[in-house]
N, C-alpha and C positions, 0 to 999 in steps of 0.2 A: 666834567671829567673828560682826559686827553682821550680819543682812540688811538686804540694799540692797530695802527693798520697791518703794519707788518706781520702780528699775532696774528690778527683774523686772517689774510692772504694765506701765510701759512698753512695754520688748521684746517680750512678750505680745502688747496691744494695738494695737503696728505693726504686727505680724505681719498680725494676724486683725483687721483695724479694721471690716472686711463685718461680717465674724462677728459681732464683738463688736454693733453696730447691729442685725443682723437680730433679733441672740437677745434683749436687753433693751429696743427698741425699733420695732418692727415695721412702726409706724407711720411712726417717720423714717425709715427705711430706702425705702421706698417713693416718697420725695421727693426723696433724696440721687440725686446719677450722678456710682457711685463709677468712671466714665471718667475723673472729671479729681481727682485723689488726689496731695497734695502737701504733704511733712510739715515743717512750720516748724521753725526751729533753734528750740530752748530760750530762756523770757525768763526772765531772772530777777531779781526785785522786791528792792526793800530796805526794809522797815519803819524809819522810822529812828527814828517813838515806840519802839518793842521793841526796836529794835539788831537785828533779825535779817534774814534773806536767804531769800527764796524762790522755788524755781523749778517754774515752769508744769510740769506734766507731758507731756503732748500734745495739740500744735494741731495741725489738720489743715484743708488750706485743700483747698475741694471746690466744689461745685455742686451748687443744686438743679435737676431735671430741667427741661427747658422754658426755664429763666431763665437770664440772660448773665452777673449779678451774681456774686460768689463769695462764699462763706460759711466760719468759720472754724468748727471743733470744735472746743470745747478741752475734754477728758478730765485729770481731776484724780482721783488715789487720794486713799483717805486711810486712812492704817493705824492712825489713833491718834486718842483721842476727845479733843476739841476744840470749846470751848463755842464759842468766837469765827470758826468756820469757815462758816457763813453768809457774815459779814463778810469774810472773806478770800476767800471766791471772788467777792463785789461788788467788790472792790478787784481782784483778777484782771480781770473783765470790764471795768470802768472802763479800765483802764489800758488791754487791746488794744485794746478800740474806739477809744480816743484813739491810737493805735499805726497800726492798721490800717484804721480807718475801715468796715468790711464787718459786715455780719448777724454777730453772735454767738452759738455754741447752748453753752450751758455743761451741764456732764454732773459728778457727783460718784460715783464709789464708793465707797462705804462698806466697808473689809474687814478691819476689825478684827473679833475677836471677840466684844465686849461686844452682847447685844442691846438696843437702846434705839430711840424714836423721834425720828429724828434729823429735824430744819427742811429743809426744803429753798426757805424765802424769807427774806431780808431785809430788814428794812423801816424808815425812818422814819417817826413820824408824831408829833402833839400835839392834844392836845384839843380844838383847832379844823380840823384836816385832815390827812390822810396827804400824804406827799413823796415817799416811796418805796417801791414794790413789788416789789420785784427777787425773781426767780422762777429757777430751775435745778432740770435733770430730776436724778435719784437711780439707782443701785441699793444697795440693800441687802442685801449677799451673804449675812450670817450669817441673815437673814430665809428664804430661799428653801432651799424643800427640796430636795437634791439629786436624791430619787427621780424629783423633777419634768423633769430632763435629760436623763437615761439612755438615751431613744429617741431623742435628734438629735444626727444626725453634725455637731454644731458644735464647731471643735477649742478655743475659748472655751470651751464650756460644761464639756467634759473636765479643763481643767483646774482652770476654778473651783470643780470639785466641789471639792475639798480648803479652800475658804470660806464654805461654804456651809452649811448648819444639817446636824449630821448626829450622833448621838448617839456614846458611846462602842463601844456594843455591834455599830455601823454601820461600825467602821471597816475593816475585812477584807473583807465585802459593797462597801464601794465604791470601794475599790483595784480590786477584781475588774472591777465597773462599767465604771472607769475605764480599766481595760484591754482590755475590751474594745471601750470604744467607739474606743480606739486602732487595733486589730485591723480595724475595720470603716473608719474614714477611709483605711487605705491612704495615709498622708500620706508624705510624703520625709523620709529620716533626720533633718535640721537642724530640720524643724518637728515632729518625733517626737519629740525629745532636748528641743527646746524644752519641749513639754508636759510629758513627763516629769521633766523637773527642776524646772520650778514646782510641779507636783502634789507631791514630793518633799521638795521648801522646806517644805510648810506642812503635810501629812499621810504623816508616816514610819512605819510598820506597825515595832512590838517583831519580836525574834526569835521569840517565839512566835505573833504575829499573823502573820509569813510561812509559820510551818509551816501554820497554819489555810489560808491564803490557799492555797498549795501543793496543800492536799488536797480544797478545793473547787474548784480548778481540776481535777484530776486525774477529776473527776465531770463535766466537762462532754461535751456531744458531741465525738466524735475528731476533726474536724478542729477547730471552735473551742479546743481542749483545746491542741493541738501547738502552735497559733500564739500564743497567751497566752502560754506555757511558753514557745515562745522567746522572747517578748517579755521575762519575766521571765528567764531565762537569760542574756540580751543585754546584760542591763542593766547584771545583777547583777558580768557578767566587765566593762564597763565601769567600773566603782564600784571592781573592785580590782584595775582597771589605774591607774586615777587614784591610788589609796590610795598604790599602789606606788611611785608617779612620785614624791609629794610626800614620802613616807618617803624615799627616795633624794634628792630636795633639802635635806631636814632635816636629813639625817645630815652630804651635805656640809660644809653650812652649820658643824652643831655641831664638825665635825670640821677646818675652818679654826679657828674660835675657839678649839678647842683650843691647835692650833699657833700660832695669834697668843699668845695670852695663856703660852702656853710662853716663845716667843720673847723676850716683856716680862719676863717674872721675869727669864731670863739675861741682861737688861741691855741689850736692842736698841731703840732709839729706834724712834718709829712712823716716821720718813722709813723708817728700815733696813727694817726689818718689810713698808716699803708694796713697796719696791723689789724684796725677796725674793719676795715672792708675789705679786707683779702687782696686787696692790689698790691704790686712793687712800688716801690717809692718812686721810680720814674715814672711808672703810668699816672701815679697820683701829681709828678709833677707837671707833666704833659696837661693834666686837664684842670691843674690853678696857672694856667701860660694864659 
């Protein structure tokens, strides 16, 4: 199954949009009053030189402190390397300003894996003058060391460890990290499950990377030690109550198309078939394909 990157970034970034400003951005944050926080529906663009379709990832229509004006954010991933992405986020901007008419701060992530120096301006220009300068802030996940997050209870920063520059031999050490800096936010299940299934999406520890992970937790101090451990516990009974659920729709599943495709061999027209088991005649045709 594809990952929906885009999704998960998203969901992420509503969640924790403070977060996300304080921790990569320090500076804006200090100007933003995130009191007035308002997250626009989705635009979505149609190239029609390319034939394709794309859609904004998160605008967030805010204030800055002191001023009456509103200001939009627009946060765009981008999971995949892309020479013409300058261009595409000018074309993003263009377009809401003419949409919205308000201050624009444009913001790109960078979280694919490939380490490269990516642009972060666009420009026209000709030998007799420039036309355009078009500038947007950056980060650059796979650039930043993860060791560098470790000590801030930012629930951002927790998950993005798992994008962040971290070698092979790192990878058990920052599960661990990772979990503890879970342990110490004391966050509420839904924003807990959140983190943990992004971290998860992108940095899954081997069967024997868990035993390791296991037995360095088991060395930690006793109270830090019990509440990792249940964390990993908690998880892990989650993970194969899910497993179970969707083995038990599987099985259904396969185990109508059995009895459909029975059905058809003895001679039963899909209306007859649909009517016997309560299905529509497409779903029945769907599973004699």
């Amino acid at each position: 199954m594809s990952i929906d990157h885009d999704r998960l970034f998203k969901e992420l970034i509503q969640t924790f949009f403070e977060e996300f400003i304080v921790l990569f951005f320090p500076a804006m944050h200090e100007h933003i009053d995130f009191r007035h926080l308002s997250f626009l529906s989705e635009e979505l663009f149609t190239d029609v030189t390319a034939g394709e379709k794309y859609r904004v990832d998160v605008l967030v229509e805010t204030k800055l402190k002191g001023e009456d004006g509103l200001v939009i954010v627009h946060i765009e991933n981008q999971s995949y390397v892309q020479p013409s992405f300058p261009e595409r986020m000018f074309i993003y901007f263009s377009r809401l300003f003419e949409k919205y008419r308000k201050n624009i701060v444009p913001i790109a992530v960078f979280s694919y894996d490939t380490i490269r120096d990516e642009p972060s301006t666009f420009t026209l220009q000709f030998p007799f003058g420039n036309v355009l300068d078009f500038r947007f802030f950056t980060v650059e996940l796979r650039k930043q060391n993860w060791r560098n997050y470790i000590r801030q209870d930012n629930p951002i920063a927790a998950a993005l460890l798992s994008k962040m520059g971290y070698t092979e031999s790192e990878r058990v050490e920052l599960k661990k990290q990772f979990l503890r800096m879970l342990v110490r936010m004391e966050l509420d299940e839904a924003k807990q499950r959140l983190l943990f299934g992004f971290f998860e999406t992108y940095m899954k520890l081997s069967d024997e990377e868990e035993r390791r992970l296991r037995s360095e937790v088991n060395e930690m101090e006793t109270k830090e030690k019990e509440q990792v451990m249940e964390l990993i516990i908690s998880y892990e009974q989650k993970a194969l109550e899910k497993g179970r659920e969707e083995g038990v729709k599987q099985g259904i599943k396969q185990g109508m198309k059995r009895l459909v495709q029975t059905m058809a061999k003895k001679g039963m027209s899909v209306k007859d078939i649909a009517n016997v088991t309560d299905l529509s005649e497409e779903e029945v045709e769907r599973l004699l394909e």
